[in-house]
N, C-alpha and C positions, 0 to 999 in steps of 0.2 A: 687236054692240053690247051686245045681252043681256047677253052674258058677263062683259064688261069692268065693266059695271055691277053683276053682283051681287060680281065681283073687287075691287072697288072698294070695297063694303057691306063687304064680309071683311075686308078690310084697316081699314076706319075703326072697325068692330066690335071689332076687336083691338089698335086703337089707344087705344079709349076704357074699353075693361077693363083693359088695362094699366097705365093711369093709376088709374084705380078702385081697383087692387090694389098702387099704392105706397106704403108703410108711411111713417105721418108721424113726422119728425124733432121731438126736443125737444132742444135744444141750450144745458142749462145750464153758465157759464162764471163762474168765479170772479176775483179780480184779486189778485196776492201772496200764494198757496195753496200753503205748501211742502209735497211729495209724505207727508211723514208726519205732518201734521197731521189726518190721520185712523186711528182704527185699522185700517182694512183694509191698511195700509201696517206698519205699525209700534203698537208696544205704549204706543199715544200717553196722555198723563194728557187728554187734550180728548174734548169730551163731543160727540161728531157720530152722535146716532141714526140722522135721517134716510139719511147718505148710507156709514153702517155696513150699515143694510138694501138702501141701493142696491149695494152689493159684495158681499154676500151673493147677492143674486138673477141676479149676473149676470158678466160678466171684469174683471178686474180686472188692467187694464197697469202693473205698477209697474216699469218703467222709462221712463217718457213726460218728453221734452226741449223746452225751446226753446234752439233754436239761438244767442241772444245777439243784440245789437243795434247799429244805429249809432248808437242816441241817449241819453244818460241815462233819459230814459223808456223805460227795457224795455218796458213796453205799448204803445209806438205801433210797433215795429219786428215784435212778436211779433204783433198784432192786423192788422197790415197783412198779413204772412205769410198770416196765416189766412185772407183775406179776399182776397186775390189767388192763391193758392195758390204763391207764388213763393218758394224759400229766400233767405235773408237777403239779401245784396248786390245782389240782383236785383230783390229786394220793393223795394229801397229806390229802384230806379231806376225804378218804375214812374209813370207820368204819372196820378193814382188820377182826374182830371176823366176823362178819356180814355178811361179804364177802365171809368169807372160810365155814360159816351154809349154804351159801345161794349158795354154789356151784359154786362161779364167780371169782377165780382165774385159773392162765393160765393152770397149773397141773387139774385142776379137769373140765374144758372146753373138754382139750383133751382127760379125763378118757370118759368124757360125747358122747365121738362119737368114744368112741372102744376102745382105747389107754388105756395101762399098762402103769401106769406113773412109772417112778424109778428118785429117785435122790441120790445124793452125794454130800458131800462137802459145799461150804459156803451158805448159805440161807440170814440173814438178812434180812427178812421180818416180820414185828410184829406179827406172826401165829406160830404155829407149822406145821414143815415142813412132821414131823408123820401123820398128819391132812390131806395134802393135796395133796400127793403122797402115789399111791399105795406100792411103798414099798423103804425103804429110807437105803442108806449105814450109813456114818459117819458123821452125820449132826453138819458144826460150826455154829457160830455166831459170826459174825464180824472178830477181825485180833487176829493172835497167840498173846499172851501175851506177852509183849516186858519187857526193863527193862533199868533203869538209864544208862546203859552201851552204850545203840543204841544211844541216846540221843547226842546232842552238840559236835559232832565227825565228822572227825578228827579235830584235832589243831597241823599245822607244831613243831615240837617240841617236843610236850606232847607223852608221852606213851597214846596207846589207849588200852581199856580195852574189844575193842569189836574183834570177831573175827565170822566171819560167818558161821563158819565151826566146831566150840564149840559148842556140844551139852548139855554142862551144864548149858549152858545161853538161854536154855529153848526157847522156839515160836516155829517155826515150827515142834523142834526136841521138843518137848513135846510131851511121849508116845515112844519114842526110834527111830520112823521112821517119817521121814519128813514128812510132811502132803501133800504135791504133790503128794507122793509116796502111800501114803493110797490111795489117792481120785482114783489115776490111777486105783489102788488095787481093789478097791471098785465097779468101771467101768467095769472094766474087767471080776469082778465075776459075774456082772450082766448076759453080753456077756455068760458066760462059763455058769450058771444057764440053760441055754436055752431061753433067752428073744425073742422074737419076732414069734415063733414057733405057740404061737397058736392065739397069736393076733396081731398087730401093737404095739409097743412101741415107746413112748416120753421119752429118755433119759433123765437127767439135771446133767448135769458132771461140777459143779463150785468150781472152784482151789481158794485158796487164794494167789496163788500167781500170779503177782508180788510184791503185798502188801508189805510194809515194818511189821515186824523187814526183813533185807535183806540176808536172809541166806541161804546156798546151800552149798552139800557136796564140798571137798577141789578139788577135781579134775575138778569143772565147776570153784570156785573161781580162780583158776591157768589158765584158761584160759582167763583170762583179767589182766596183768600186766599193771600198771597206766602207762606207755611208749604205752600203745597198747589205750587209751581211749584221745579221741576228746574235747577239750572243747566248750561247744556251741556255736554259732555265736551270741544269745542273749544270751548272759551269762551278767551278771552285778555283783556287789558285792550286791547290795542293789535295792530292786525295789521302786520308789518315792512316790506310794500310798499305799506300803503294810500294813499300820494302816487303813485307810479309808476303803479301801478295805474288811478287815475281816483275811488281810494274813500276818500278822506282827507275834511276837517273842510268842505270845500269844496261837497261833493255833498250834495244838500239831502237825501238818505235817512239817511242818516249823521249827520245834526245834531240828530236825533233826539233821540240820549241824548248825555250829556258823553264828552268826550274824557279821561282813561282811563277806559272801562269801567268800572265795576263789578256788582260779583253784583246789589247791591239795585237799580239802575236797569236790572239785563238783569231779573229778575225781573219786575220792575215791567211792562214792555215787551211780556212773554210774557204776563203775566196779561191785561193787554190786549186783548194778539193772540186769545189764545184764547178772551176771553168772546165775540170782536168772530166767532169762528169759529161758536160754539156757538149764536148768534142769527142767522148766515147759515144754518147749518145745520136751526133750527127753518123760516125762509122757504122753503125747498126743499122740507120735508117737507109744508108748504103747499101748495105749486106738483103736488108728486107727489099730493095729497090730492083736486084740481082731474082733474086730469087721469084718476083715477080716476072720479070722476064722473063724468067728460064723456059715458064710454061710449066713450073713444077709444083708451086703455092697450094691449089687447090686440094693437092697430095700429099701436105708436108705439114707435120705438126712442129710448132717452136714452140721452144722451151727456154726462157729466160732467167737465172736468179746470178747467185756470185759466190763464192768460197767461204763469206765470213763477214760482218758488218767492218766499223768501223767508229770512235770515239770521235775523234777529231774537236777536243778540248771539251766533250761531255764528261764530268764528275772530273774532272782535273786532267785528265788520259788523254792519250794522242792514239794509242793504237787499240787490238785486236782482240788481246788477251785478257779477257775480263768477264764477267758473266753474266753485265748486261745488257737488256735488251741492243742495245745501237752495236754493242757487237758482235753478242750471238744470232741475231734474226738480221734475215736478208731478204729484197725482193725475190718474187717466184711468180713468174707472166705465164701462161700457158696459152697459145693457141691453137687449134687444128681442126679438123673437118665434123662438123657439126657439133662442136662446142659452145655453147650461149655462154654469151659474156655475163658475168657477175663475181661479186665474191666469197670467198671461204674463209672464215675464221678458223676453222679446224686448225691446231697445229699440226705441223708437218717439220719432214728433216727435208734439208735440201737435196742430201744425197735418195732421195727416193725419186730422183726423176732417172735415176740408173733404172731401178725395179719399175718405171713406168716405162721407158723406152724397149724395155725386154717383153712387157707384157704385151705391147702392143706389135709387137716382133713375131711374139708367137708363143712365149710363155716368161717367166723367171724361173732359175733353177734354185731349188730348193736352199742353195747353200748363200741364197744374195738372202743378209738381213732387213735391207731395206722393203718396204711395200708401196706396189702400185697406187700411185694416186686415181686411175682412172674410173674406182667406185665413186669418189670421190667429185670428179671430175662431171663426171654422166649424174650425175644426182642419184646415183643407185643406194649411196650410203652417206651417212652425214660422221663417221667414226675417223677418230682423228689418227695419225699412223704415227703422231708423237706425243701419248697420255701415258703419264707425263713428262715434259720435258729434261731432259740428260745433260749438263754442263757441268768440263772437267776441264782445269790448266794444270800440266804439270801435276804434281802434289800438291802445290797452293792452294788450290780453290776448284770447289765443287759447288752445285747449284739444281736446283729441283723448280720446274713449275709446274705446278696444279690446281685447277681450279680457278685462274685467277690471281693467286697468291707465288709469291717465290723466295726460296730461304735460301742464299747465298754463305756459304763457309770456307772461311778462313783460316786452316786447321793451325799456320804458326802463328798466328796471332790469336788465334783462339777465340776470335769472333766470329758470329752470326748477326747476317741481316736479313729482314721481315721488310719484303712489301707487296702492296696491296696493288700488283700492273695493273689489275681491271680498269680500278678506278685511278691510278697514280701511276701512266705510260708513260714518263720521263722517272721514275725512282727516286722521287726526293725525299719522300719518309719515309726513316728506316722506323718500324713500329714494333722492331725484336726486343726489348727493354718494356715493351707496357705490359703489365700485369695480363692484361683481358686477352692477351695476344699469346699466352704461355700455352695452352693445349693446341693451339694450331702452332705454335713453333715446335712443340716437340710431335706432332702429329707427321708433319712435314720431314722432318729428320727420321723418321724411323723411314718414312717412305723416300727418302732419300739413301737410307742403310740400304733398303732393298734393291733400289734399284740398282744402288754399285753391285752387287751379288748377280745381279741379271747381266749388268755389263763386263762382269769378268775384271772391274777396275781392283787396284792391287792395293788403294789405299785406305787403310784402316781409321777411319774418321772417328769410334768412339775412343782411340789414342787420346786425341786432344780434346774431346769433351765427353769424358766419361759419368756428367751429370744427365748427358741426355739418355 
């Protein structure tokens, strides 16, 4: 009986060290964060200190994906993924009341192996975010409230009635303080509360920004004068399938600027975009500022990427849905206790920092689709956890990458497009039409057939090209 009893001390003793010794998770999450909107990615003109230092200090995945959505809102398709751990088709069949009685969201996985959950800021998951975190800041839902003003702007000429730095035209500034600045707010007090002291904590720090309506106080708007902003190398006025597609005058992201395009309303657009980046990016430096203090950094891996890129007047697009690179791939920063900074090409899905934040919990259970990045991470493996790449909008449009190469379909239009990312990372030739190019477009398509079969997707792509 002795025996069993001090067996028993041993085991409880190694249960409660164990726990002691799990490193707490900070999980900053951005919202239409295209992958080179910082420079750790790309030789960007936007001005991100903070999370320039976070890639410096740590890996840096630049090739991190979301897989596409069933709904106009990319973020509820991509944020559900994350938070069920299920790839796309199958996130979407999830019953999420079900999910969060039954304990199988990513918040209540980590409560389940010691972890203080806390969140802040945007959720868009069909649950209550009260429900599935131990203790929650200022929970939104979806994007600040915009208004006829954001809308069909600039026009060369026309007075504009939007200004992004007017807090009476409401979104962000709805409530007197910018909503970046709560969610920091929010983070912060967690930090200052004393989080991590008596257990492990799982942060979930998600910004709505760089979300449109695109507004930030005057002094980030003042630092992009349209003389200081680029226009893309795919830039077009008008994109050829944007009806067939799902991405024509109709899709509320797209209504954004006028219909054709122009340089002074994409500029305009971008200058936006990126003050609206450069003021999320001061929040974070915030949030990292906090965390320093706390006494808690040394024991805390962060974990930075966003929901889904972002067009912002690339190929003619304003928004999300689309399935190229600028807004399938997203940053993904990793740092944490003895991690060497460097990078990884691997591709990856974004939603696999759920299956990393679990593994390093204590395990992942069988039924999360995603995979740990931390082979990956430790130099133990060089194998990527998205070969290859998965992109699906709606019925519209599917997308396979591999190799370097990626065939983009169109099923109602009944186009395919061929290019070559390796060499050709903005996608300005489509090279689906050249002869020499025909066994790798139908190569790609079949492993594209396949892959829809693995993702459980519903839709029947040789329908509309029954020559592939």
């Amino acid at each position: 009986m002795k025996s069993k009893l001090l067996l028993f001390c041993a085991c409880l003793l190694h249960t409660c060290l164990s726990a002691a010794e799990k490193p707490n998770i900070l999980f900053l999450f951005a919202d239409d964060l295209t992958y080179d909107a910082i420079r750790a990615f790309e030789k960007t003109d936007i001005e991100t200190p903070n999370l320039d230092r976070l890639a410096q200090s740590g890996k840096v995945f630049t090739h991190a994906y979301n897989m596409g959505s069933w709904s106009g809102a990319v973020c509820v398709a991509s944020r559900t993924m994350l938070n069920t751990g299920k790839h796309v088709w199958r996130a979407q069949k999830v019953a999420l009341p079900q999910a969060q009685a039954e304990g199988k969201l990513w918040p209540q996985l980590m409560a389940a192996r010691g972890y203080e959950t806390l969140m802040t800021g945007k959720w868009h998951v069909a649950v209550q975010a009260e429900k599935c975190f131990t203790r929650t800041g200022t929970v939104r839902s979806g994007m600040p409230k915009d208004t006829p003003a954001s809308y069909n702007r600039p026009i060369a000429g026309q007075p504009d009635a939007w200004n992004p730095s007017d807090t009476d035209l409401g979104g962000y500034w709805q409530g007197s303080k910018h909503w970046s600045e709560v969610t920091a707010d929010d983070a912060i007090g967690f930090f200052q509360s004393g989080v991590g002291k008596a257990q492990p904590f799982f942060m979930y720090v998600a910004f709505n920004a760089p979300h449109d309506p695109r507004q930030s106080p005057a002094e980030y708007v003042a630092k992009y004068p349209l003389d200081r902003i680029q226009i893309p190398a795919s830039y077009q006025p008008e994109y050829p399938y944007q009806k067939q597609m799902g991405c024509g005058p109709s899709l509320r992201d797209e209504k954004l600027a006028p219909f054709p395009r122009t340089e002074f309303a994409i500029k305009t657009h971008r200058a936006e975009y990126y003050a609206l980046i450069t003021h999320l990016d001061a929040q974070i430096g915030r949030v990292l500022t906090a965390l320093e203090a706390s006494g808690q950094a040394d024991n805390t891996w962060i974990f930075f990427t966003a929901d889904h890129g972002l067009a912002v007047g690339k190929h003619g697009l304003l928004g999300k849905q689309n399935m190229y690179e600028h807004s399938l791939r997203v940053p993904f920063l990793v740092k944490g206790p003895r991690v060497k900074p460097g990078k990884i090409s691997a591709p990856i899905y974004l939603q696999d920092v759920m299956a990393t934040s679990l593994d390093l919990a204590g395990g992942k259970p069988d039924e999360v689709e995603f995979q740990s990045l931390l082979p990956l991470i430790r130099g133990q493996s060089t194998q990527a956890t998205a070969s290859p790449v998965y992109g699906a909008y709606l019925e519209l449009q599917r997308a396979i990458l591999a190799d370097g190469w990626k065939l983009i379909a169109y099923p109602e239009a009944k186009k395919l497009r061929l290019y070559h990312v390796a060499e050709d990372p903005e996608e300005l030739r489509d090279l689906a039409a050249q002869p020499s190019q025909q066994p790798r477009l139908k190569n790609l398509f079949q492993q594209l057939l396949a892959l829809q079969q693995k993702m459980d997707d519903p839709l029947d792509l040789k329908l509309s090209f029954p020559g592939m």
